[in-house]
N, C-alpha and C positions, 0 to 999 in steps of 0.2 A: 678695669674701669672703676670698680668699687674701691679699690686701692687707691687710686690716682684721684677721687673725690676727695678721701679722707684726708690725705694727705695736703689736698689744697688748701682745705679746710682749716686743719693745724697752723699752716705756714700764716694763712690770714690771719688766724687769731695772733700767733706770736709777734708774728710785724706790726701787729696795734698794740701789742703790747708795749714795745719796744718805742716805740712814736708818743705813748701817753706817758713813757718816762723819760725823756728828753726832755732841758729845758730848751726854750726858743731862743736864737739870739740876739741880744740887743740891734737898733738902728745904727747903721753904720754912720749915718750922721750925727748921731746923739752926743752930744759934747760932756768929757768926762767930770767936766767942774760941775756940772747940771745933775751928772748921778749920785754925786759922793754924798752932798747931804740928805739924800734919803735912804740911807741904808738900813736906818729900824726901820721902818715902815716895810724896806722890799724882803727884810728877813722874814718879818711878819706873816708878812705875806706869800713868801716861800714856804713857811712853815703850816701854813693854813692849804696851800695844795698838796701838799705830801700826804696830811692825812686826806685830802677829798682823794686823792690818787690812789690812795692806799685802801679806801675802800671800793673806787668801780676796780682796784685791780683784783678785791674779793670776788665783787659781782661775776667780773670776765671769767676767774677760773671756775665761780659755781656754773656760770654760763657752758664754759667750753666742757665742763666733765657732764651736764646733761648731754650737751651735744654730743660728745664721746658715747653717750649711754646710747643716744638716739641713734649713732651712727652702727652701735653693736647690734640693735636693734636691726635696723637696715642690712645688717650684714645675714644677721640669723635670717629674716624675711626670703631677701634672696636666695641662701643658700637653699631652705624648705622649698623654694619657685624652680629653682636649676632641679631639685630632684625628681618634682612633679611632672619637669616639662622631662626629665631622662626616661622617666616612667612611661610617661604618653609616646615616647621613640620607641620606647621598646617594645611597647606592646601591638603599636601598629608596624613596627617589622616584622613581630609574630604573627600578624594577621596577614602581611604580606605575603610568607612563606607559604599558606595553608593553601591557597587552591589559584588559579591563573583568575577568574572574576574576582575574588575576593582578594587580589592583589590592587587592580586595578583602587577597588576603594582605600587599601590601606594603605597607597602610597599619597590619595588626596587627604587623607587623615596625616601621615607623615608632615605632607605638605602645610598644612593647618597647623600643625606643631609648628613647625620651621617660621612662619610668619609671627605667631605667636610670640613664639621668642625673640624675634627684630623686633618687634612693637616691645617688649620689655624692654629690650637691652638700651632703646630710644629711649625712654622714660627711666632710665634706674636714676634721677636727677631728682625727683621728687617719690614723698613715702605713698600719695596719693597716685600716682601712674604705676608703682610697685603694686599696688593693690590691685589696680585692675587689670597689670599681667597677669598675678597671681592666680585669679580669676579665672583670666581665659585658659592659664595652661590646665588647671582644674577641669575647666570644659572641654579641654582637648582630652585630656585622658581621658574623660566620661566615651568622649566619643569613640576614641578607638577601643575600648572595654568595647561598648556598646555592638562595634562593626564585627568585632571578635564573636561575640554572643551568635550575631546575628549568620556568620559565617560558619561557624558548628552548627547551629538548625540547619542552616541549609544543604549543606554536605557540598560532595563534589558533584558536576554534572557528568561526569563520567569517572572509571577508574583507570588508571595505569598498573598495567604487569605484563611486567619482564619484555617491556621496551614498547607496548603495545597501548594503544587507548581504547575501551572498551565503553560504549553507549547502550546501554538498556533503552528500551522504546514500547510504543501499544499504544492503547486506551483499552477501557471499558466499555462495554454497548449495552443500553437497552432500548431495544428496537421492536417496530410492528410495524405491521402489516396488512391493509384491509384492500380486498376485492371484491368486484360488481359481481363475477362472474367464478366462483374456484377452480384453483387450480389443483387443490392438494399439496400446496407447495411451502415450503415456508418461503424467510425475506429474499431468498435467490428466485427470480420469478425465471419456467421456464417460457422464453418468448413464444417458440412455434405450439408451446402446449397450452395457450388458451382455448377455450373450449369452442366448436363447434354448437348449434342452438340446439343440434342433435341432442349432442353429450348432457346425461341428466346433470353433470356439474356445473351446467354454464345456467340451470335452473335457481344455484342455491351463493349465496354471495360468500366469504369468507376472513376473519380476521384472525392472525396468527402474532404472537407474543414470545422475544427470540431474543439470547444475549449471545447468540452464537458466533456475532461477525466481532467479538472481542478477539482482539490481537496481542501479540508478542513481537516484540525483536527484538535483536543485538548486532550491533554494530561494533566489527571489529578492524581499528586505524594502525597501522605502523609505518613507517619510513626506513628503508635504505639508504643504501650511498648518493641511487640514481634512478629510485625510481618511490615508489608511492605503492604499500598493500592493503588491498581492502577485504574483506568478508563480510558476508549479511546473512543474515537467518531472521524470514518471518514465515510466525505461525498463524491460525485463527483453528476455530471450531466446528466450521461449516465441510467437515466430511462427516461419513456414515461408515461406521463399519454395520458386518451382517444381524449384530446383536443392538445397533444402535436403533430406540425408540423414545416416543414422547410419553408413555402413560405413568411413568413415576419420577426417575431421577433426570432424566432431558441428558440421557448420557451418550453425547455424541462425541467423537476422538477429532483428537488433536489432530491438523492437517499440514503439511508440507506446501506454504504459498512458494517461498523465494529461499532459497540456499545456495549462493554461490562466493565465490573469488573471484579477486580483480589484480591487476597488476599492470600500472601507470607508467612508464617512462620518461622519462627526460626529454627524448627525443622525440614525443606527439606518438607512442605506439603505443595501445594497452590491450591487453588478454583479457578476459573475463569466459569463464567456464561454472555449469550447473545448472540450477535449476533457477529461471528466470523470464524477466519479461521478453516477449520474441520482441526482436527485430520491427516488426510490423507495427508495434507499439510506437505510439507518436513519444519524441520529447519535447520537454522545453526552450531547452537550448543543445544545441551539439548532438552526440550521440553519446551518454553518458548513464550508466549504470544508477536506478534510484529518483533519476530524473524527468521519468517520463511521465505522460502528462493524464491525468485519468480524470475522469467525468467526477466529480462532486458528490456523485446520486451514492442514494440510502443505498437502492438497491445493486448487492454485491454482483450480480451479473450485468450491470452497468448500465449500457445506452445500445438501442437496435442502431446497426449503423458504426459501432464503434468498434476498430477491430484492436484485436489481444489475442495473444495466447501466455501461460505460463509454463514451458517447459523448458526439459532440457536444451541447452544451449552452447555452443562453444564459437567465441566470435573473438573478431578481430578489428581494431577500430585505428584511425588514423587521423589525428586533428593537425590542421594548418591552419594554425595564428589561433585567431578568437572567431573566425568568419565560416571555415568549412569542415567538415568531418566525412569522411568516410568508414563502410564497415561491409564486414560479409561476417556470415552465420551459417553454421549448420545447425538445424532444428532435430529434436524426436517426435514429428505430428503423427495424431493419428487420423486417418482418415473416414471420412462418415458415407455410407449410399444412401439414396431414394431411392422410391418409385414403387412398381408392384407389377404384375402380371408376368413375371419370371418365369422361363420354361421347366418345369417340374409334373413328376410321377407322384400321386398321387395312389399308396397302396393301402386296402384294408382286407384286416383279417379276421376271417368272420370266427374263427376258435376263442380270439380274445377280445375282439369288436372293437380294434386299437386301429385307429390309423395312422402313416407313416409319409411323409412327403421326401423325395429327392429331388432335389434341383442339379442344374447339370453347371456350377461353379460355387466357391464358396472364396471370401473374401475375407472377411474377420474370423478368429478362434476363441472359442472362451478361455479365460485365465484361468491359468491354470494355481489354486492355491496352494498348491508348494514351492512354487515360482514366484511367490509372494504378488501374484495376480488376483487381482479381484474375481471369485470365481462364482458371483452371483449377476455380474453386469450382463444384461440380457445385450447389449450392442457388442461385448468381444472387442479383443486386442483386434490390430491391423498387424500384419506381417511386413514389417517395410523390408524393401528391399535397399532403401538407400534412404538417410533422412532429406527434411528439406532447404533447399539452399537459399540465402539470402540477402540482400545485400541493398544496403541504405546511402544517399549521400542527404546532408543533411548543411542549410546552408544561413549563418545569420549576418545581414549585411547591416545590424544595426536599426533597424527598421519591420522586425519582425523575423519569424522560422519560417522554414520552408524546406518540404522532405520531396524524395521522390525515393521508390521501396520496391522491389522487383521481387519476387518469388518463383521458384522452383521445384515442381514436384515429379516424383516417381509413384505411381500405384500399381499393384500387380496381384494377379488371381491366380487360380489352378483351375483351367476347365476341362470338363470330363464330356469330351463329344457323345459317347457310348451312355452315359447316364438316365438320356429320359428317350426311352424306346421303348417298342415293341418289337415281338420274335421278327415281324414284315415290314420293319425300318430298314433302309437301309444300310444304316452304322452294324446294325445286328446282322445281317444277311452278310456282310462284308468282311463280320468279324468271326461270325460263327457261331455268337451266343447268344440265348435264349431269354435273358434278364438284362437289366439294367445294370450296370458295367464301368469300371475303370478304366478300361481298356483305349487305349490312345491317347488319355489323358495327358496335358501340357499346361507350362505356365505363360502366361499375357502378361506383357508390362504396357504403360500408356502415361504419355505423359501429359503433367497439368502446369499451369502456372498463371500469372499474374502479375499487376504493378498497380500503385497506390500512390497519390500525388495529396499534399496539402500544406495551407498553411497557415501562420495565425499571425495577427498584428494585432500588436496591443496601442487602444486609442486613450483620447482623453489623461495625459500624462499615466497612462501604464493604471489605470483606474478598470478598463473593460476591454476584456480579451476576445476579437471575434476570429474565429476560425472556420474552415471551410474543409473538408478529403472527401476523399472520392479512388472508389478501386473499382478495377474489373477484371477480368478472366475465367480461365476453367480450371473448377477443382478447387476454386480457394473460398468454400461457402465456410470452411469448418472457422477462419480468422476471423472472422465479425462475431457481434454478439449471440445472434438470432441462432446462428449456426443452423444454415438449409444447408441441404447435403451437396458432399463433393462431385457424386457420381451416382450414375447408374447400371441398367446391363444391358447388351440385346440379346435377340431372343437367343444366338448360339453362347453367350455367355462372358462376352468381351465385355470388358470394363468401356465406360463412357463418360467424362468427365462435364459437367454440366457447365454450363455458359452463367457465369454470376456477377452480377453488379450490386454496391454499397455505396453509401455515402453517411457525411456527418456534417450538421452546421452547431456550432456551437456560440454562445455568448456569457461569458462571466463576466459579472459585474462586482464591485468589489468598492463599496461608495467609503466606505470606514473601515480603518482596520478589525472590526467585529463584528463586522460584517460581509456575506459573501452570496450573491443572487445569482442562477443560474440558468439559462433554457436554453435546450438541446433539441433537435427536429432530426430523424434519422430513418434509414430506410433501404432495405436488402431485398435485391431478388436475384431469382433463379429462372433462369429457359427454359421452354418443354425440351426433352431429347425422347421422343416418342416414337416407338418402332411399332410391325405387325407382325405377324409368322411369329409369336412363343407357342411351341409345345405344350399341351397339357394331357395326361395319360391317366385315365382313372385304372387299377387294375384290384383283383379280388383273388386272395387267397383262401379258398376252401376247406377247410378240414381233411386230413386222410381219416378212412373208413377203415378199421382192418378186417381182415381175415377171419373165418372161420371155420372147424372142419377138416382142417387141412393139419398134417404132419406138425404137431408142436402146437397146433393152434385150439382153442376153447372150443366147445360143442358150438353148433347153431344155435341159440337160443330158438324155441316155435317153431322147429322145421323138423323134417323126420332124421332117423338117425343115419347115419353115415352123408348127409348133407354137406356137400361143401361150398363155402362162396367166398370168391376171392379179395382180396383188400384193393380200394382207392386209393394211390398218395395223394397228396394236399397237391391239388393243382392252384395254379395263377393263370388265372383268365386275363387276360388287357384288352381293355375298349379301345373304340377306334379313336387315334388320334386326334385332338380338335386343334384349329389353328386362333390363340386370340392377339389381341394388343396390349401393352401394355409397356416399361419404361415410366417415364419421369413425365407429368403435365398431359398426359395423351387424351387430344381431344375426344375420343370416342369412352372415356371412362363413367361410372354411371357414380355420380353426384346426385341424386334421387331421396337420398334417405341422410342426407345434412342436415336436415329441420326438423326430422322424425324421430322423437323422444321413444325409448323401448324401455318395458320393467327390468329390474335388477338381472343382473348375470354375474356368473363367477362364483359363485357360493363363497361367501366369506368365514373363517375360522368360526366365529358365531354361528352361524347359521342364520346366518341374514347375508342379502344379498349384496355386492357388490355393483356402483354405478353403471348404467348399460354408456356404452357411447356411442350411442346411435344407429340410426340404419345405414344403409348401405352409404357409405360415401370415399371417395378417395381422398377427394382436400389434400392434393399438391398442391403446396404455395407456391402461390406467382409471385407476391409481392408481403411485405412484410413491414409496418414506420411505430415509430412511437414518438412521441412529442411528452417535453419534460419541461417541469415549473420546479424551482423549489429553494431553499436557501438556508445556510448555516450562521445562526448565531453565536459569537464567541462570550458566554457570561465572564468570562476569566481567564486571564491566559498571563503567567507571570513566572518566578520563580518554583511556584510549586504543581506548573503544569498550566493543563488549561480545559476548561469547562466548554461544551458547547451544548447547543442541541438544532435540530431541523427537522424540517418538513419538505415533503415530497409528493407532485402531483405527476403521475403518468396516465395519458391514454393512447392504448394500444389495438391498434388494427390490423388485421390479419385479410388474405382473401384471396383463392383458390383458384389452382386454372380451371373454364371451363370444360365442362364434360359435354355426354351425348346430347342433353335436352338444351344448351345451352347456356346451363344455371352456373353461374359461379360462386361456390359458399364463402361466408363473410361471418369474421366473429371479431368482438372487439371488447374491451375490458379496462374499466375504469382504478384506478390503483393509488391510496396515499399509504406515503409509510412517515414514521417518524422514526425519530434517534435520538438518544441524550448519553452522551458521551465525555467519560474523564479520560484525555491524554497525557503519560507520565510525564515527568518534568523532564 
């Protein structure tokens, strides 16, 4: 184009040339007798254009060699503009290359070059429209410099290796916690351990100061031929090991939330095994690993009402279209007892003044610590006999989710019929023996289960999410927050799996994207399963007396010589049998001493005492709600993560089945926590 200017340009000037040195020709009517006698005057006159000719033909060629200079001009301009705008391609294709976001802007940088240069190439007609492509392409390189800049700070959001895309994740927490009533607990509040009016703890109110619920994770993505691999790993800080305490470094261990694999198909099948959220766990859409749905709240034990577990898991999941899901699970639960008045021997010996209690089954074991079991958890492993099964469909018509969740449990004891006797028991009389005994002992299995229905619609264009669940059956108290117990025993020592009902209503509101308002109403109970006839056997082991006087044996001490007196062995005396009640909820239980405060007990390492928690009371929970306010502000949330912080109002009610007097005890507990939290980018 700049060729094809120039060149027009030349051709112009030389065709006027050429035009200003021609002369014109006469009129073709002009009669020749009329010309001849002027011919001085038209030489004259001839000779007087040649010079006027001969200087505009000076003028033309000083003319056209500026132009020529103007036109080299023009040429260098552009050429300095073509390199500027190569420059500004090249550096936003290197911006291109560096990461999948930062492609996206360097191809609208690309883009902007591109236009750039059609608006010059339009204008290369004038030196004044040269200038202000010149300009722009100047601005353009500024800019993809700039996008480049800005795309090294930023890094990549993830990394790739060795075929794999790999997401780091978390935040940071710093959290508290204030109570009406203490519990001794930090930000994990236990639900059924608020305090009775008894317990001196429900005297004194409590705030705790925790960055424990900081997290970790890694997300790990890759693709096959035909299918899709996932892995996850998150940590936080909210375990204990035996050495973990608060009085100097707050050095509490690193804890195992979620560690599993996934594996997606083509064809709507996916696997996912490890350690993970159960089954029972609501999602948001489908049945999908990551996606389920959790309560908002500060506090890390959640919502009463809300059911969860995280274990071991191995499932199996089936989606058809975008509408329905299927799954089955096998779980590693463990399971929890109530209650009290259990059939047991109750022996002391008066040599060491110890006493020793035998009940006639046992259900949990302590861990054992070389088995890499916790081997100070006073509750003990459960011995399953077979994990728990479970199985979801899960169903979105466009118009909100909707789950229904079945459960399946096995529990199983070892009872010892022979164990809490005397010599005129029957079991003893029958067997032959004189003591409390293994003899005839067998194992009991019983089975539990359950099913969990809910669902959520989201109103107001997908602004406020209300939801509704609701479960019931036996044995499945341990999947809710509150966790009341599975089971209990009768008095020969069968497992009993208690009768339990939950529910959850929930409302998130979510008016701006930075903001997120929530309130939660929820609420767990448990059945009485209350039996009569448990055994209870007081028995006394006495001291042996020995011998003396006798062959081998020491003199009588005080007695004449040749004195002999023969030795006692340590006998066991057993009192008579008493028959009482007891089990889970049993209305004849004595609730008397719920409200009555006792001095310290326990002698603590100091030598101060230890909270008493009250007098006599059983405090079986009937029923159990907590109602929640609270909400997360997003101060920032962009390329380099996102800032929040929130507030948390819980109160919590508790209240007891009635006992003999009729009283049923009542405790309840007022609870804000806060949070301020950096989530990685």
């Amino acid at each position: 184009m700049k060729k094809f200017a120039a060149l027009t340009l030349s051709l112009f000037l030389t065709a006027g040339t050429a035009f200003a040195d021609s002369p014109k020709d006469s009129p073709k009517d002009a009669p020749k007798e009329a010309a001849q006698p002027a011919k001085p005057a038209a030489a004259s006159a001839a000779t007087k254009s040649n010079a006027e000719i001969a200087a505009e033909m000076e003028e033309l060629r000083q003319a056209l060699r500026a132009q020529q200079e103007q036109l080299q001009m023009l040429k260098e301009e552009l050429t300095k503009r073509d390199k500027e705008i190569e420059e500004a391609r090249e550096a936003a294709a290197s911006a291109n290359s560096r990461a999948t976001e930062a492609s996206t802007k360097a191809t609208e940088a690309v883009a902007t070059s591109s236009e750039v240069k059609t608006a010059t190439t339009e204008l290369n007609s004038t030196v004044a429209s040269m200038a202000a492509s010149s300009a722009a392409a100047s601005a353009a390189a500024a800019l993809a410099t700039s996008e480049q800049q800005k795309d090294e700070e930023k890094g990549p959001m993830a990394i790739r290796y060795k075929g794999v895309t790999i997401t780091p994740g978390g935040f940071v927490a710093a959290e508290s916690v204030t109570r009406q009533r203490a519990t001794s607990s930090d930000i994990n509040t236990p639900f059924t351990g608020i305090p009775y009016p008894g317990n001196s703890l429900s005297r004194l109110t409590e705030s705790n100061f925790t960055g424990r619920q900081s997290r970790l994770s890694m997300l790990v993505e890759g693709k096959i031929s035909n299918a899709k691999l996932t892995g996850y790993v998150e940590t936080d800080f909210l375990g204990t090991g035996v050495t973990s305490n608060n009085r100097q470094s707050n050095s509490y261990v690193l804890r195992q939330r979620q560690f599993w694999g996934r594996i997606d198909l083509d064809n709507g099948w996916a696997f996912s095994g490890g350690q993970m959220w159960s089954l029972a766990t609501e999602n948001r859409k489908g049945i999908v690993n990551r996606d389920e749905w959790i309560p908002l709240t500060i506090d890390p034990q959640y919502q009463v009402g809300f059911n969860w577990a995280r274990q071991y898991g191995l499932r199996a999941t089936k989606t058809f279209g975008d509408t329905f899901a299927v799954a089955a699970s096998i779980e590693g639960a463990q399971a929890t007892i109530g209650g009290r008045g259990f059939s047991n021997i109750s022996t002391t010996n008066q040599s060491t003044a110890s006493v020793s209690t035998t009940t006639n089954f046992f259900f949990n074991a302590p861990g054992n610590g070389g088995g890499l079991y916790n081997f100070s958890d006073a509750a003990g492993y459960t011995i399953n006999k077979l994990p728990d099964f479970l199985f979801k469909a899960a169903w979105d018509p466009g118009f909100g989710h909707y789950e229904v969740v079945g459960i399946l449990s096995e529990f199983r004891d070892r009872i010892y019929p022979c164990a809490v006797s005397a010599p005129t028991d029957p079991c003893a009389i029958n067997n032959a023996i004189t003591s409390p005994s293994a003899v005839g002992a067998y194992n009991d299995s019983r089975t539990g289960g359950g099913f969990e229905v809910s669902g959520r619609l989201p109103l107001f264009q997908k602004k406020l999410d209300a939801a509704l669940k609701a479960g019931y059956g036996t044995g499945i108290g341990r999947y809710a927050s509150a966790q009341l117990p599975d089971l209990t025993a009768r008095p020969d020592g069968v497992l009993v799996p208690i009768h339990a009902a939950n529910f959850l209503g929930r409302l998130e509101w979510h008016p701006t994207p930075k903001l997120d308002l929530y309130a939660y109403y929820g609420g767990e109970y448990a059945a009485r399963a209350q039996y009569t006839g448990y055994t209870s056997i007081k028995a006394t082991v006495s001291p042996a007396i020995p011998g003396c006087g006798g062959t081998g044996e020491p003199a009588c001490v005080g007695a004449p010589p040749g004195t002999i007196q023969y030795g006692v062995p340590s006998q066991t005396t057993f009192g008579n049998p008493s028959s009482g009640f007891g089990g889970y909820g049993n209305a004849l239980s004595n609730n008397s001493g719920c409200s009555t405060e006792n001095p310290p007990a326990n002698t603590g390492p100091s030598g101060s005492g230890f909270p008493n928690g009250g007098g006599t009371c059983a405090g079986d929970i009937r029923y159990i709600a907590e109602g929640t306010l609270g909400f997360w502000h997003k101060v920032y949330q962009g390329e380099r993560g996102r800032v929040q912080w929130g507030l948390q109002y819980s109160y919590l009610y508790k209240v007891g089945w009635s006992g003999a007097s009729n009283n049923a005890p009542k405790a309840i507990d007022n609870m804000v926590f806060t949070s301020f939290r950096y989530y990685l980018p």
